[in-house]
C-alpha positions as CSV (number, residue, x, y, z in Angstrom):
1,X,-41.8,4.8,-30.0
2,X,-44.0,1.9,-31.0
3,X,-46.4,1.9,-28.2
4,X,-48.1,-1.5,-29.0
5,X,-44.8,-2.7,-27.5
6,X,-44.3,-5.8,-29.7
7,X,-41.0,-7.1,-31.5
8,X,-40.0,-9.9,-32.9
9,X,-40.0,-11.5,-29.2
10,X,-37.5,-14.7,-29.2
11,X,-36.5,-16.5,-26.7
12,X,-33.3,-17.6,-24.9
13,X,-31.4,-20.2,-26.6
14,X,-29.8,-22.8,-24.5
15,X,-26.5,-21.7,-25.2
16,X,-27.6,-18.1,-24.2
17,X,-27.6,-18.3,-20.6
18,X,-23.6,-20.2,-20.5
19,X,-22.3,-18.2,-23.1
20,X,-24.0,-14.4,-21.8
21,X,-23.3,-15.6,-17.7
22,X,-19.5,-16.0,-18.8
23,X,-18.9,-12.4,-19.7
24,X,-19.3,-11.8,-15.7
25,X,-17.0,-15.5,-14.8
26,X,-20.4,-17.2,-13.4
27,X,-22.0,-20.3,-14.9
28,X,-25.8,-20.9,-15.9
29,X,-26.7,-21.9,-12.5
30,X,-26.2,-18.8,-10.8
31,X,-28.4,-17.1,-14.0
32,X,-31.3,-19.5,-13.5
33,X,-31.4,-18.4,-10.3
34,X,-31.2,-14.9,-11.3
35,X,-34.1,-15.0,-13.8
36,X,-36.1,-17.0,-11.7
37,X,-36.2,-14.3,-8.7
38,X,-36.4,-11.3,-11.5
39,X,-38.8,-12.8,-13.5
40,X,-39.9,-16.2,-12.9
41,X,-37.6,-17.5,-16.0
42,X,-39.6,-15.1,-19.2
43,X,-38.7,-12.0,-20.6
44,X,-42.0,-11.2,-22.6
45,X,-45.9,-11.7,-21.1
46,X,-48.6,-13.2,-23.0
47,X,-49.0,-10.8,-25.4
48,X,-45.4,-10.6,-27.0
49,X,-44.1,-8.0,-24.9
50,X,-41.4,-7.7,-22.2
51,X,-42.7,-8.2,-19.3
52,X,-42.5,-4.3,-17.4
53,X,-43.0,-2.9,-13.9
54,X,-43.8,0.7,-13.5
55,X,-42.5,2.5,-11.2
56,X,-44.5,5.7,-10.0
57,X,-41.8,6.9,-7.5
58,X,-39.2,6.6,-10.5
59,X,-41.8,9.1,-12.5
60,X,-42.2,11.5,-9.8
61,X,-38.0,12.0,-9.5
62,X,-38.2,11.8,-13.4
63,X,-40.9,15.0,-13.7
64,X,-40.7,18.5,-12.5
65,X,-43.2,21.2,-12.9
66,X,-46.7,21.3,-14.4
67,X,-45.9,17.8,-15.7
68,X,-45.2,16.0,-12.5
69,X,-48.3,17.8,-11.0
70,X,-50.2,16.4,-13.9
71,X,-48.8,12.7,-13.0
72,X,-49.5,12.8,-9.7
73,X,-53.5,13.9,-10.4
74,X,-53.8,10.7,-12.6
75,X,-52.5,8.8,-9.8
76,X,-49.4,7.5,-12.0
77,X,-46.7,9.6,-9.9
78,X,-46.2,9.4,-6.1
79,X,-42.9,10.5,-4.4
80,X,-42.2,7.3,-1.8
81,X,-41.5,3.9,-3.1
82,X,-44.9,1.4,-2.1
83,X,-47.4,3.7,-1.3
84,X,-49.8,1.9,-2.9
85,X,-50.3,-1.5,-4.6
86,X,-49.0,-2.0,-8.0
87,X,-52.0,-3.2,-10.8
88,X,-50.8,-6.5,-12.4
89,X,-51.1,-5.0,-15.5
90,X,-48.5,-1.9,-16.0
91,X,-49.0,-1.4,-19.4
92,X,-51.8,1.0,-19.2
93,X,-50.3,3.4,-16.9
94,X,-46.7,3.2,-18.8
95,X,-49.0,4.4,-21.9
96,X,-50.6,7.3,-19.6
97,X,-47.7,8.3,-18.5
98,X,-45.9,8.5,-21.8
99,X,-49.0,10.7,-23.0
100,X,-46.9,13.4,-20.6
101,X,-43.4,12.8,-20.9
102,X,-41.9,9.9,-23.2
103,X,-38.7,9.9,-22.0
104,X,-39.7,10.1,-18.4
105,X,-42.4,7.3,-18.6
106,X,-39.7,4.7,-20.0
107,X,-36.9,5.8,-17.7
108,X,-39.6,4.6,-15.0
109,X,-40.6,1.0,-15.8
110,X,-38.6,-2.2,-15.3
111,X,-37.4,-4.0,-18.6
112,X,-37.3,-7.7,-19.4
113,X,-35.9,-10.7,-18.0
114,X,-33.3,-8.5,-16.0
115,X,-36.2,-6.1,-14.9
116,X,-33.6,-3.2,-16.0
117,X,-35.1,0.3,-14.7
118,X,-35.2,2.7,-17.6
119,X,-33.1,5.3,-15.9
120,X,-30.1,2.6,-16.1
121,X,-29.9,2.4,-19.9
122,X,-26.2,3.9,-19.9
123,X,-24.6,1.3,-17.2
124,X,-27.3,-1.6,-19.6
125,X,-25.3,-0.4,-22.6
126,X,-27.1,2.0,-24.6
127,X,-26.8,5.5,-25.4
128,X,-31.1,6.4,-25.2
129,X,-33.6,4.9,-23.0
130,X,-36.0,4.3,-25.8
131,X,-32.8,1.8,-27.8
132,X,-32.9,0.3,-24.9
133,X,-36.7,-0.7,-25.0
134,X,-36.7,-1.5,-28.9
135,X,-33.9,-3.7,-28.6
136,X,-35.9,-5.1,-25.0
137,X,-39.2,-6.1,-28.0
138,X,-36.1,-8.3,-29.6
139,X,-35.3,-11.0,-27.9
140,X,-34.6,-12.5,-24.4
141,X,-31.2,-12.4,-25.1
142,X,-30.7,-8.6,-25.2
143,X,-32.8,-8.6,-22.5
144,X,-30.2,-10.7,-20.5
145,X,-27.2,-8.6,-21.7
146,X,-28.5,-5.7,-20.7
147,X,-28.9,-7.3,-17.2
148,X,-25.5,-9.2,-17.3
149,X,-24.2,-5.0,-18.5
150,X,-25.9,-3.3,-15.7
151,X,-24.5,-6.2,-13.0
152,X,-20.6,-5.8,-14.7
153,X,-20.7,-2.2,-14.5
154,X,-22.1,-2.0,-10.6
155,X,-18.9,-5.0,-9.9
156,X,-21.9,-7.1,-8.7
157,X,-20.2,-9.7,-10.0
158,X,-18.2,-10.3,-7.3
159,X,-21.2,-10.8,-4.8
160,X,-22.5,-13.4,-7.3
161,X,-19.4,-15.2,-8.4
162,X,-19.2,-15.3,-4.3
163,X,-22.8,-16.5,-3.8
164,X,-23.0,-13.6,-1.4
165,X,-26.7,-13.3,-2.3
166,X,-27.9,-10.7,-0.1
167,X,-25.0,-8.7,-1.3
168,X,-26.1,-9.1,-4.9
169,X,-29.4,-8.5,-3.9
170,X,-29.0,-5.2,-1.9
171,X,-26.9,-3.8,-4.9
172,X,-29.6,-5.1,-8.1
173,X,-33.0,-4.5,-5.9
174,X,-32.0,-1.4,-3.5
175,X,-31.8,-1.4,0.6
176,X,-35.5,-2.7,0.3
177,X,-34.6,-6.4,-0.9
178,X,-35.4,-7.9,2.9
179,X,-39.2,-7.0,2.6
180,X,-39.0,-9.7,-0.6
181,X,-36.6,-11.9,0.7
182,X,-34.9,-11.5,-2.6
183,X,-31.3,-12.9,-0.8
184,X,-33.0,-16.0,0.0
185,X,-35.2,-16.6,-2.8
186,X,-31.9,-16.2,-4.7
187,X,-30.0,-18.8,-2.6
188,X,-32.9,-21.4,-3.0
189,X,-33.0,-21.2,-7.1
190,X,-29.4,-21.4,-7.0
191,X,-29.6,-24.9,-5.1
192,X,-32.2,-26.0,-7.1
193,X,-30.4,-25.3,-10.3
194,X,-27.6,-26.9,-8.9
195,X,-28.7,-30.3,-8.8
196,X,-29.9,-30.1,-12.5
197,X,-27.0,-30.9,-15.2
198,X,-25.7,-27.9,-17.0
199,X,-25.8,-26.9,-21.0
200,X,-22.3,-28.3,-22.3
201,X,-20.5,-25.0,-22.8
202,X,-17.1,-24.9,-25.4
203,X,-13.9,-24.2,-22.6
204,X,-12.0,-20.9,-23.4
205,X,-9.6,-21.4,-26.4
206,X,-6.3,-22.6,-25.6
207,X,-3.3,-19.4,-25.3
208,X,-1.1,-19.7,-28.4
209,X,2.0,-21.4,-27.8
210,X,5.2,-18.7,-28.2
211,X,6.5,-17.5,-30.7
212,X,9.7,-17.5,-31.4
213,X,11.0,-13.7,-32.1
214,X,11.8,-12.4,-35.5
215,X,15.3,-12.1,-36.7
216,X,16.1,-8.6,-36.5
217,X,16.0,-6.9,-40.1
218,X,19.6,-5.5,-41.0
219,X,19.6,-1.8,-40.9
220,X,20.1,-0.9,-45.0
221,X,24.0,0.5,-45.3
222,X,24.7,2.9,-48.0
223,X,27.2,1.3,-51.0
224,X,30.7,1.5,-50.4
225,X,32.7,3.1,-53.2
226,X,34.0,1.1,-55.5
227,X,37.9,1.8,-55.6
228,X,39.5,1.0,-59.1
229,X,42.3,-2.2,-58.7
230,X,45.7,-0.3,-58.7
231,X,47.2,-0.9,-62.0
232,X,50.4,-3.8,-62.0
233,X,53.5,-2.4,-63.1
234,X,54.3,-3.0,-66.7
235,X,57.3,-5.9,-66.7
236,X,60.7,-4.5,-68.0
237,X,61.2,-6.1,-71.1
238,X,65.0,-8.2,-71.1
239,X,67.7,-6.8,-73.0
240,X,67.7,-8.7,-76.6
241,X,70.7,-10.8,-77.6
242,X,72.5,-10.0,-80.6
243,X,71.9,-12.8,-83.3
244,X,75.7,-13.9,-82.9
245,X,75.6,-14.3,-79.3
246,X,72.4,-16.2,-79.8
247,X,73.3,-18.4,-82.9
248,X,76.3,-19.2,-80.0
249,X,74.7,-20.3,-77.5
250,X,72.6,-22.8,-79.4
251,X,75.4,-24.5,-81.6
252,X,77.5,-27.0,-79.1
253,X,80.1,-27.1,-81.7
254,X,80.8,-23.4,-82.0
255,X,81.3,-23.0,-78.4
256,X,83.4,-25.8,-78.1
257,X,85.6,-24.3,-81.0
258,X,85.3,-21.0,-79.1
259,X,86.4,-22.2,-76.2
260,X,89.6,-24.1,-77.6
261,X,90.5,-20.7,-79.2
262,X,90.7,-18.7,-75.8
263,X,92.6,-21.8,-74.7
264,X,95.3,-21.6,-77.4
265,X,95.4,-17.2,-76.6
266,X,96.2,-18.3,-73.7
267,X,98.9,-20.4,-73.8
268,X,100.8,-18.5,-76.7
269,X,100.7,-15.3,-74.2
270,X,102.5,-17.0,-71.5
């Protein structure tokens, strides 16, 4: 871990706050007022690097053993929450602590615009604690998922799409939000915010008109056999005519002849 704590640092775009506060169906106001009670509106301090809160209660439940005693002798470990004041600088005891446990030291500071405790790095949206705070030296805007993550995956949400600000603020700062009047603080930037005019933000695509169903493909059928024509019966050929009978019928004067013949046969017989 790079413990000079510096990225590349960027900032929110305007864009950022509409397009990152839809994912949880709020608008920009309602993260204003958000970042404004988290972190007065910035994600990194003066020196480039999120701004952090250690937590020496979070260390003491994060240690065990010779290492926790060791904590707890440098004064960086202490098992109620607000024992004593907190320095306005927690960078050097983050760095103490780290000198004992890594993994315990940034499980026990507060991250970024969000202020996203270490140990919730799972319900921010990452797998180590130590992604978490490389991709917290980034930008603002990771910063702000990781908060907009950790809010969707505790259905806070609902408490903020409801302006139900103490509920929001019980679930995001813990049963202690009263003592910094975090529910009101949060209703006051949300009025002030407001009254200001809000980043144009593109409306959700409009749904596809239907479609009409595809035709049903044919199922393939297998060839028919092909069944030979039956064959036509050969004609019977007509009985030839003898060339007399035929040299007959075509001569009118013969047959006339003929016929006076059978007449004359005739009579003589009677």
């Amino acid at each position: 871990m790079d413990t000079t704590f510096k990225g590349t640092a960027r900032r929110l775009t305007d864009l950022d706050l509409p397009r990152l506060g839809a994912r949880i169906g709020v608008g920009e106001d309602e993260i204003h007022a958000f970042l404004d009670v988290e972190t007065s509106g910035h994600g990194f301090d003066a020196q480039g690097r999120p701004i952090i809160l250690f937590e020496p209660h979070v260390l003491f439940r994060n240690l065990s053993g010779a290492a926790r005693a060791q904590a707890v002798a440098a004064g960086l470990a202490y098992p109620r929450w607000g024992e004593k004041p907190y320095p306005r600088d927690s960078y050097p005891r983050l760095k103490a602590a780290i000198a004992i446990d890594e993994t315990a030291a940034l499980r026990s500071a507060s991250w970024g615009l969000g202020q996203v405790l270490g140990e919730n790095f799972k319900a921010a949206g990452f797998l180590t604690v130590q992604a978490m705070v490389e991709a917290m030296m980034e930008d603002e805007e990771s910063q702000l998922l990781a908060a907009v993550n950790f809010i969707k995956f505790h259905k806070l949400d609902i408490a903020l799409r409801k302006h139900d600000w103490a509920g929001f603020a019980k679930g995001y700062n813990g049963s202690g939000y009263r003592k910094n009047a975090y529910d009101t603080k949060l209703a006051n930037a949300y009025r002030k915010w407001s009254r200001i005019k809000d980043t144009p933000w593109p409306p959700a695509a409009a749904p596809m008109p239907p479609q009409p169903a595809p035709a049903p493909v044919p199922a393939p059928q297998p060839p028919k056999p092909v069944t030979p024509p039956a064959s036509a019966p050969m004609p019977t050929p007509a009985a030839k005519p003898s060339p007399i009978s035929e040299y007959v019928e075509r001569n009118w004067l013969w047959r006339l002849i003929l016929a006076s013949i059978g007449v004359i046969f005739s009579w003589k017989g009677k």
